[in-house]
N, C-alpha and C positions, 0 to 999 in steps of 0.2 A: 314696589321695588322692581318687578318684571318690567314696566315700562320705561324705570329711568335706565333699564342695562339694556332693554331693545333699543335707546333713544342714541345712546353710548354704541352702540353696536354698526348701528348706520351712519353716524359719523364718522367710525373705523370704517366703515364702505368706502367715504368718500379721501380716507388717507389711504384706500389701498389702492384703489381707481387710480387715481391721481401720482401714485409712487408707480405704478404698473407702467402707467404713458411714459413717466421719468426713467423707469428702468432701461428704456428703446431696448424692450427683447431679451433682457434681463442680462446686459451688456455693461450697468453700472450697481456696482455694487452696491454702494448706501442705497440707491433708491427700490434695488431689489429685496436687502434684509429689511428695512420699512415695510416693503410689498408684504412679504414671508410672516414679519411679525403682526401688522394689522389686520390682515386678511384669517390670522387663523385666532387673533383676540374678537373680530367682528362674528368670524364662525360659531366661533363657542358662544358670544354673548348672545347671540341669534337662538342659538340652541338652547340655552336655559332660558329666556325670555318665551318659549316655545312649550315650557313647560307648565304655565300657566297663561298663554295667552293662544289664543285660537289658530292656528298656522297661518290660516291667509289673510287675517288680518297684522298678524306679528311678521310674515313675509310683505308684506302690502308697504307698512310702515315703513320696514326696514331697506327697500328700495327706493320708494320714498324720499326718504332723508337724507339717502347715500346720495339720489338722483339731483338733488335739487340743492345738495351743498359743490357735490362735482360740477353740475352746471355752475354756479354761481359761482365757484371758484376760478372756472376754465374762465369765465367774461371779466372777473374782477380782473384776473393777471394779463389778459387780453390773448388770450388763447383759443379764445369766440367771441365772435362781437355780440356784443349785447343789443337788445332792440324791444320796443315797446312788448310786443309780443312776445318774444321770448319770456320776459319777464312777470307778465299776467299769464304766461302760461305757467310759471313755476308759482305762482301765488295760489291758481287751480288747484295745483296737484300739492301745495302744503292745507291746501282744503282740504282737501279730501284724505288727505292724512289725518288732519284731525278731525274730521269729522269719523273714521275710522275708530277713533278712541271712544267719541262724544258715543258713540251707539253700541259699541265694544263694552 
């Protein structure tokens, strides 16, 4: 259960990420209460996830999957271009996430 609210937890990374850039500075409202509400459901889910699973692998994950749904989302909407490399570099770093769990 700890891994699917860590899993859940980083995905709110990348809806707070993502509302933060939209907030420009926290100058629009919708995208600052999203900011406000994801960011402190990602905190908590971090935190109980944290309580059975080793810190720096449960902090490891959870940047992780923030990192690599933020990236992906910034290139899908074209807000970074996308590029071979870019993208075998986030396939690395979903390795190494799960490979995180595999020995976890």
């Amino acid at each position: 259960m700890s891994w699917l609210v860590l899993i859940a937890a980083g995905m709110l990374e990348a809806v707070w990420a993502t509302s933060l850039a939209a907030s420009k500075g926290f100058t629009r409202p919708g995208p600052t209460i999203l900011f406000v509400i994801s960011l402190t459901l990602s905190m908590a889910g971090l935190a109980r996830a944290m309580t059975e699973i080793p810190t720096g692998t449960a902090y490891a994950v959870w940047v992780g999957i923030g990192a690599t749904l933020t990236v992906g989302w910034s290139m899908a909407t074209g807000a970074e271009a996308a590029s071979r490399a870019r993208i075998a570099l986030l396939v690395l770093l979903i390795g190494c996430v799960a490979g995180l769990k595999v020995v976890g």
